[in-house]
C-alpha positions as CSV (number, residue, x, y, z in Angstrom):
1,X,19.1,29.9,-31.3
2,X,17.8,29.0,-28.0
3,X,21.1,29.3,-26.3
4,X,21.5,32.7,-27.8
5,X,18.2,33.8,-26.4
6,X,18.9,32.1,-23.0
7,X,22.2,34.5,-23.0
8,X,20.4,37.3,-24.2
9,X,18.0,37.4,-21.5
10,X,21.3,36.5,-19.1
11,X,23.4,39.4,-20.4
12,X,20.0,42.0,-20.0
13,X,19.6,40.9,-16.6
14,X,23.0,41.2,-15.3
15,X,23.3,44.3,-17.6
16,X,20.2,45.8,-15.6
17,X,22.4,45.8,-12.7
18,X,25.4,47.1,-13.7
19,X,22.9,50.2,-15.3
20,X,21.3,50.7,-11.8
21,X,24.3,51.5,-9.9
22,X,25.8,53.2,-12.9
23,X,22.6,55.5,-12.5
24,X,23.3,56.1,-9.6
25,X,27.2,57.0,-10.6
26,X,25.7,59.5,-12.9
27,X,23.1,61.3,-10.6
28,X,25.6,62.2,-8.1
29,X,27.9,63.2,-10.7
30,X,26.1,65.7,-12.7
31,X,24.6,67.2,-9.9
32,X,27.4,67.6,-7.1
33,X,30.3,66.6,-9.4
34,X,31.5,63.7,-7.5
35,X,32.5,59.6,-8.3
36,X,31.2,58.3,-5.0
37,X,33.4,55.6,-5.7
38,X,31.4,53.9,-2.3
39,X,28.2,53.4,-4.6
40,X,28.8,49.5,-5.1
41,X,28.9,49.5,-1.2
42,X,24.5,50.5,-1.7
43,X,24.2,47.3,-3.2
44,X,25.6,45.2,-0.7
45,X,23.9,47.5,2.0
46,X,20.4,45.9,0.7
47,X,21.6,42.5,-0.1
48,X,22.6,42.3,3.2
49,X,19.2,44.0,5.0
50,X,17.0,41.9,2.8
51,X,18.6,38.7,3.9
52,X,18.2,40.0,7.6
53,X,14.6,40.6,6.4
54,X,14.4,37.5,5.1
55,X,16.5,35.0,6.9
56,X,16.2,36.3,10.2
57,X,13.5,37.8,10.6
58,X,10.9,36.0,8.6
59,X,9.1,38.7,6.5
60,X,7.6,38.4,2.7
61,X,9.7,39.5,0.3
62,X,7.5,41.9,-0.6
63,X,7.6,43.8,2.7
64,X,11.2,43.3,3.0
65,X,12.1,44.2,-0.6
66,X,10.3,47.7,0.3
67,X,12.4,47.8,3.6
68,X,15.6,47.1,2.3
69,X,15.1,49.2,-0.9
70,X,14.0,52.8,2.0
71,X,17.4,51.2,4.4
72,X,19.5,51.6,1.3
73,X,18.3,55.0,0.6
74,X,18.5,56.6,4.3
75,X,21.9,54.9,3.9
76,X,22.9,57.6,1.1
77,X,21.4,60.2,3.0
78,X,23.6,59.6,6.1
79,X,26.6,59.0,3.7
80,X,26.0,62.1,2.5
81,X,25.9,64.1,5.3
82,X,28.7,62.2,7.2
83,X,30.8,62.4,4.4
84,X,30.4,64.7,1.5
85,X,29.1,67.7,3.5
86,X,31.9,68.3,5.5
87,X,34.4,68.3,3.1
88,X,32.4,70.0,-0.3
89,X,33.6,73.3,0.7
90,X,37.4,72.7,1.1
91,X,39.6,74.2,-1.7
92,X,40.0,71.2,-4.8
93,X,37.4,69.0,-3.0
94,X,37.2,67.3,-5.5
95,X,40.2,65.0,-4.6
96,X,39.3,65.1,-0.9
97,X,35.8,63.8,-1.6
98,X,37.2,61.2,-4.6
99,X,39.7,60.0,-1.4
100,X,36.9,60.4,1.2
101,X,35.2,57.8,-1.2
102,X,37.8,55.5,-1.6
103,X,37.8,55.0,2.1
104,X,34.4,54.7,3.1
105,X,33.7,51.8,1.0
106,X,36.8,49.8,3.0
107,X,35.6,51.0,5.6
108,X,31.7,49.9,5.0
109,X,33.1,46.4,3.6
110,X,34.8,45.8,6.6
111,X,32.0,46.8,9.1
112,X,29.7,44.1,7.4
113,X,32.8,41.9,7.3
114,X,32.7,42.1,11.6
115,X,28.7,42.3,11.5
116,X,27.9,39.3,9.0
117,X,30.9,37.4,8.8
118,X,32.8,36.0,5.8
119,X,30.1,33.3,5.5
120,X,28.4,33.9,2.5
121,X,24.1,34.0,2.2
122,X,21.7,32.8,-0.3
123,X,18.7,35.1,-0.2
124,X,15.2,33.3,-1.8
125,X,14.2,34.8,-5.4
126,X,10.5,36.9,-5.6
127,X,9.4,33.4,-7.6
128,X,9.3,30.0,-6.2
129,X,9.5,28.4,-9.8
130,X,13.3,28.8,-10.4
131,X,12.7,28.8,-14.1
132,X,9.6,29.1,-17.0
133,X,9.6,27.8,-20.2
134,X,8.6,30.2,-23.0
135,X,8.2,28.8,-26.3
136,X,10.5,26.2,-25.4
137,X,13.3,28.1,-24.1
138,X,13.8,27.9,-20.0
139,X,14.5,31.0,-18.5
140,X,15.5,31.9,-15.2
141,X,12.3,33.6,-13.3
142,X,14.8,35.9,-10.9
143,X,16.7,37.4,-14.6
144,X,12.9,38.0,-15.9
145,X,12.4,40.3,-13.0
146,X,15.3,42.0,-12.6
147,X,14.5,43.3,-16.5
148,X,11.0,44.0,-16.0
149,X,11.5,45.9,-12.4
150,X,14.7,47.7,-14.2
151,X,12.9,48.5,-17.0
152,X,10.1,50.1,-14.5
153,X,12.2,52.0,-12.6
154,X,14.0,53.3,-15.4
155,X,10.2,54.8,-16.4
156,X,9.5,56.2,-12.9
157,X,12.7,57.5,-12.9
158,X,12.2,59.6,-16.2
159,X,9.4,60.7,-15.9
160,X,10.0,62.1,-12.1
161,X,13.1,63.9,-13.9
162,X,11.4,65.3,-16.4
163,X,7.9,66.0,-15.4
164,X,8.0,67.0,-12.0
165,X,9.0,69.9,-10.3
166,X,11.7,68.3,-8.2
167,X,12.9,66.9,-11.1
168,X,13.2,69.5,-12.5
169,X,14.9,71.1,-9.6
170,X,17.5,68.4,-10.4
171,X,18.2,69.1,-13.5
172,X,18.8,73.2,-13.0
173,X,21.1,72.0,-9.7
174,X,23.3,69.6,-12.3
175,X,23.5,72.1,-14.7
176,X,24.5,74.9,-12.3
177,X,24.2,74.5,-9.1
178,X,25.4,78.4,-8.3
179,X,22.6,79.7,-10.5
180,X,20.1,77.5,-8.8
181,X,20.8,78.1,-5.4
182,X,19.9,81.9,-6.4
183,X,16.8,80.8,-8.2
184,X,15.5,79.8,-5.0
185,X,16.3,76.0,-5.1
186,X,17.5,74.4,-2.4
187,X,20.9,73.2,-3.6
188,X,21.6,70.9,0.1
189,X,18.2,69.4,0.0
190,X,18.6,68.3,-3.5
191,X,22.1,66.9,-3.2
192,X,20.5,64.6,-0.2
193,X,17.7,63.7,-2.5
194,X,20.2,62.5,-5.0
195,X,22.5,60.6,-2.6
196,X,19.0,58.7,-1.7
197,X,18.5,58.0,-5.0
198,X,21.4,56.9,-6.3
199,X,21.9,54.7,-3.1
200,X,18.1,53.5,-3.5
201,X,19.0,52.0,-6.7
202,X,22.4,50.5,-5.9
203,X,20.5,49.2,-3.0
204,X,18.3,47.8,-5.3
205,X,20.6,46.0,-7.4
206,X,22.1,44.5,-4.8
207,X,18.6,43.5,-3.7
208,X,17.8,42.1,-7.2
209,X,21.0,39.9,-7.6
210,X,21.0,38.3,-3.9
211,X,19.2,35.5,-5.1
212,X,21.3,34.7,-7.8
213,X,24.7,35.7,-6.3
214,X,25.8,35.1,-2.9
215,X,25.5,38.0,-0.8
216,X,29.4,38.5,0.6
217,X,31.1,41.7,1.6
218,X,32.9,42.2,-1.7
219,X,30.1,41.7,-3.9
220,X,29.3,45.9,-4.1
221,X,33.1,46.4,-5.5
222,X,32.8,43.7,-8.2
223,X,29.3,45.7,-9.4
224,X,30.9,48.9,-8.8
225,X,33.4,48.5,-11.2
226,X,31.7,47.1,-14.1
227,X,29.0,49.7,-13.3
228,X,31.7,52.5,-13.6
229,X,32.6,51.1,-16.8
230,X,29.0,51.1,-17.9
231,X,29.0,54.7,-16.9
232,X,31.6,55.4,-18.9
233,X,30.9,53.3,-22.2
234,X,27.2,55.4,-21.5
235,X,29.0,58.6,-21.3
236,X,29.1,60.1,-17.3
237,X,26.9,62.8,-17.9
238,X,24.3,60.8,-19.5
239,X,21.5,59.0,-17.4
240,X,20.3,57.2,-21.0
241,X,24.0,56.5,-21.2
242,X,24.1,54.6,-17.8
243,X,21.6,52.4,-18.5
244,X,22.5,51.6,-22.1
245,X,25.9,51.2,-20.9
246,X,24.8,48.7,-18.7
247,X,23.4,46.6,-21.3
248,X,26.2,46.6,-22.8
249,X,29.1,45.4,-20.6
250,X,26.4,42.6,-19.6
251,X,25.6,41.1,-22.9
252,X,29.5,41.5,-23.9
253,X,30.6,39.8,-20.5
254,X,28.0,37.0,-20.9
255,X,28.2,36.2,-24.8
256,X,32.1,36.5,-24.3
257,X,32.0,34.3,-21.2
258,X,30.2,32.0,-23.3
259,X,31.3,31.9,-26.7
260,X,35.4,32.6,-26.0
261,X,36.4,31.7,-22.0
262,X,34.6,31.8,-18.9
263,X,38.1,32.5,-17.3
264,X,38.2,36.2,-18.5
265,X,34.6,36.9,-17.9
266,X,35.5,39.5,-15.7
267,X,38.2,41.0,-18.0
268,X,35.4,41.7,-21.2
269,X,34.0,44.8,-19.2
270,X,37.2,46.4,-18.9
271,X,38.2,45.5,-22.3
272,X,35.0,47.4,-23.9
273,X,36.0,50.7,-21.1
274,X,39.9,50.3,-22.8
275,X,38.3,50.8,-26.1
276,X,35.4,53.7,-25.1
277,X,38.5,55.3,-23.0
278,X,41.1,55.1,-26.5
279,X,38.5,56.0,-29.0
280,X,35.8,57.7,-27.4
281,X,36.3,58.9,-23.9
282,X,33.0,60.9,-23.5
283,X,30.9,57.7,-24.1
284,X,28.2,56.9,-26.3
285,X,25.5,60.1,-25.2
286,X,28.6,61.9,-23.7
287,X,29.3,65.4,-24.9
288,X,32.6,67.1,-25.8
289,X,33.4,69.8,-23.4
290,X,36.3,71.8,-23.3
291,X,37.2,74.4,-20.2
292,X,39.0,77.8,-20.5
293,X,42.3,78.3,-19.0
């Protein structure tokens, strides 16, 4: 029983990752209709800053969690309007962008590859206890906090979608963006607030795992891709979906890693998005839509 628990709290933590960049797969989604297929890329944009923060430059992890968390988000702002701006308006841009994408995030990897190296880094957790014994199970500090700052975030998150005007102005632009922009909302403004968003979470991941992964160059396409399954398992037009989604490829990749091979621990994510993608393609909170011809 205590192993299981020990897993359970394993498979939430790493879970709580793959739902933070798969948030931020959805935002940008359902409100510009685009898989910024560069959003892994966030999380290894803040892994890296906070171990500059960190390692080089000797500031608390406090102060350089904040840092890296704002870098990571001015990051998606300047993706966006670099890379999705000029190329929104072109006729089917929605293959230029998916392409654009694609490209940018060889094209970040490889900058960090001639910046950083190929040597990986080992960034200090918030805690320096490495584990805590509850009821006489040990548990790994660094997974507690990546659940309880996940879980926070996923509060502040709602409730600044669904309470505040801004949010608000979110929703309206992902529903219909055309009848928004004559309602007065500033359609351009929002679409940067959401690329800061969704690459202040990814940045955040990245942030959250450092001390328990190595921080290397590849590490934001390995998240991004069980992410986008998440996103998918969750349903892409669900933010709910994300998150549960999340969960989910986590606990199935840890309790398979686990209980039936540690060799295909990497192969469990895409074997749940096989069976969403066969049986139910729109997810778990996904709807059915259909489009006129």
């Amino acid at each position: 029983m205590q192993e299981f628990i020990q897993l359970t709290v394993t498979g939430l933590a790493i879970g709580s990752i793959y739902a933070l960049v798969a948030l931020g797969f959805v935002l940008i989604y359902t409100t510009v209709d685009v898989v910024n297929f560069a959003q892994g890329d966030f999380a290894m944009i803040g892994a890296y800053f906070m171990a500059t923060c960190v390692l080089s430059w000797g500031m608390p992890w406090w102060l350089a969690f904040v840092i890296s968390v704002i870098f990571a988000a001015i990051a998606g702002v300047v993706f966006q309007l670099v890379l999705y701006q000029p190329v929104k308006n072109r006729p089917r841009s929605f293959v230029p962008i998916l392409i654009a994408t694609v490209g940018a995030s060889i094209f970040i990897e490889q900058l960090y590859l001639i910046i950083y190296g190929a040597v990986p880094y080992q960034v200090p957790g918030i805690f320096s206890v490495q584990t805590v014994n509850i009821g006489g199970i040990t548990l790994y500090s660094q997974y507690l906090a990546i659940i309880v700052i996940t879980a926070l975030l996923v509060v502040l998150l709602s409730w600044f979608l669904e309470k505040t005007k801004t949010g608000l102005q979110m929703q309206a632009t992902a529903q219909d963006p055309d009848t928004a922009r004559l309602m007065g909302i500033r359609t351009a403004w929002i679409a940067a607030l959401v690329f800061a968003i969704s690459a202040g979470t990814g940045g955040l991941a990245g942030i959250l795992v450092a001390p328990v992964f190595n921080v290397t160059t590849t590490m934001g396409a390995s998240i991004a891709l069980k992410a986008f399954a998440a996103a998918v398992v969750g349903g892409f037009s669900s933010v709910r979906g994300s998150i549960i989604g999340g969960l989910i490829i986590g606990l199935v990749e840890t309790y398979g890693a686990t209980y039936i091979s540690g060799s295909y621990r990497d192969a469990f994510a895409f074997i749940v998005l096989i069976v969403f993608l066969v049986f139910r393609p729109y997810g778990l909170f996904g709807e059915k839509t259909s489009d006129k011809v």
